[in-house]
C-alpha positions in Angstrom: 98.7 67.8 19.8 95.8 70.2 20.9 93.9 70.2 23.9 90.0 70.2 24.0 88.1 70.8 27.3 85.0 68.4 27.9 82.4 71.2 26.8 84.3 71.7 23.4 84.9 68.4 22.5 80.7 67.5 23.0 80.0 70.9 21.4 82.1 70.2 18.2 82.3 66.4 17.8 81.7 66.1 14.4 84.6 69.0 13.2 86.9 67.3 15.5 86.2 63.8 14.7 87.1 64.7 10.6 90.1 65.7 12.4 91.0 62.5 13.3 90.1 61.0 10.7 92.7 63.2 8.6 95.1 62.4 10.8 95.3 64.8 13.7 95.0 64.1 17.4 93.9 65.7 20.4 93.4 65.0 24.1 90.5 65.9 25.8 90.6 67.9 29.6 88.6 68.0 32.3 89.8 71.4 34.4 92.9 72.0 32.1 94.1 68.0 33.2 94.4 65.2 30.7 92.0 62.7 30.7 91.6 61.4 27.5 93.6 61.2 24.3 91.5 60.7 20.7 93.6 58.9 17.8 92.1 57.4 14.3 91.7 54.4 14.4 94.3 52.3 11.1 91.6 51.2 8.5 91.2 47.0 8.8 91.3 44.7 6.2 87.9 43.8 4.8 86.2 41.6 6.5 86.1 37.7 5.4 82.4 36.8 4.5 80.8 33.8 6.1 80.1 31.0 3.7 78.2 28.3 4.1 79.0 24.6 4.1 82.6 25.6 5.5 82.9 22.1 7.3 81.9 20.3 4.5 83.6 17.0 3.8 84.5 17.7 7.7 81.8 16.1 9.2 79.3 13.9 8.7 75.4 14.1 9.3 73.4 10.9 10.3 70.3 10.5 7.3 67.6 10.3 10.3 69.6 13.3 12.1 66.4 15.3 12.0 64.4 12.0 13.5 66.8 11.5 16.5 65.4 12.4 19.9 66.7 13.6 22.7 68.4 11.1 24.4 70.1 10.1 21.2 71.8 13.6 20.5 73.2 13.6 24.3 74.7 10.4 23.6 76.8 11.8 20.4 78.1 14.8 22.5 79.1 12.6 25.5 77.0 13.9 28.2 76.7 12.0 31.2 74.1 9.4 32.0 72.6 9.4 28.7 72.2 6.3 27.2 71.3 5.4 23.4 67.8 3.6 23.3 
């Protein structure tokens, strides 16, 4: 594995980062001592997309949901000296 000083490693990121990405290492030096060491990173499986309506059938909506107020919707969620009119 190679060893880049600071100043090389800002100078040619870009060459050194296709590098990495073909599978070669290095570590980077401050004053010819270690400080860092650069490795690819293993390609992730794609990523799930978010759907909607995930929790349907799950949960259930009141029809005036939209009409509730304030004092109502704390009650649902159990906070504390809330009361349902």
């Amino acid at each position: 594995m190679k060893t880049v000083n600071i100043h090389k490693a800002k100078t040619n990121l870009s060459r050194l980062l296709k590098q990495v990405q073909q599978g070669e290492s290095f570590i980077i030096a401050r004053a010819g001592r270690p400080v860092a060491r650069v490795t690819g990173v293993e390609k992730s499986v794609a990523k799930q997309t978010k759907r909607l309506g995930f929790l349907a059938g799950q949960i259930q909506v009141p029809e005036d949901f939209d009409r509730m107020s304030d004092k109502e919707i704390l009650f649902m969620f159990g906070e504390k000296g809330a009361s349902a009119s």
